[in-house]
N, C-alpha and C positions, 0 to 999 in steps of 0.2 A: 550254660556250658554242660556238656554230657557227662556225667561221670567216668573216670575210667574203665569201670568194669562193664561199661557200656560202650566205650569204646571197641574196646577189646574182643567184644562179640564180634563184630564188621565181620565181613567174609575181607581173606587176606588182601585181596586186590583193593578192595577198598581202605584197608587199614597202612595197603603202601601207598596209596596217591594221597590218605593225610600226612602219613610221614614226610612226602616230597613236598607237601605244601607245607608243615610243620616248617621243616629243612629251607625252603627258600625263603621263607619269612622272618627266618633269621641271619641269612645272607645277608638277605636285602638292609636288615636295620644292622647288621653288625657293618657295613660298608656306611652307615651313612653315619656310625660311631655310638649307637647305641648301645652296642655289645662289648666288653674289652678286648677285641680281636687289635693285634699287632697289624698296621695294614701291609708291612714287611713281607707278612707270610700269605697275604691273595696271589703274589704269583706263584709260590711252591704252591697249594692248594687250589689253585687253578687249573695249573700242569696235572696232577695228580689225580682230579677228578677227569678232565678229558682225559688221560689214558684211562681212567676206570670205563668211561664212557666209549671208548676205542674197544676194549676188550674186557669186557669184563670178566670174563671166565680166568683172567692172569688172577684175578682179587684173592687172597690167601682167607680162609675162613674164621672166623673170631674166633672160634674154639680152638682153630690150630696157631692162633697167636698166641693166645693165654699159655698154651703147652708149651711153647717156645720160650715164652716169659716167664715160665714156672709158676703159673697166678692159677691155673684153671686145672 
């Protein structure tokens, strides 16, 4: 396995299609109960990413969550 700091060189494109494969390989096992995911909450989190996938430009930006949240 590559270290982090090896990772992290990737040019960004390549370091979001690991994210996305990071991200769906733990869909995948958290559905089939590997993860502690409540399975209550696949269809809010289902909804929520197809609208992200519908428009993603609505998605509010993490730094402007955290200001909202008073954390950042």
């Amino acid at each position: 396995m590559a270290p982090m700091s090896d990772l992290l060189q990737l040019p960004p494109s390549e370091r979001l299609a690991l994210a996305i494969a990071l991200w769906d390989s733990l869909d995948n096992q958290a559905r089939d109960g590997a993860l502690p995911v409540n399975p209550a909450l696949y269809p809010e989190l289902d909804r929520r990413w197809a609208n992200h996938r519908d428009d993603p430009e609505a998605a509010v930006p993490w730094d402007e969550v955290r200001s909202q949240l008073g954390i950042g």
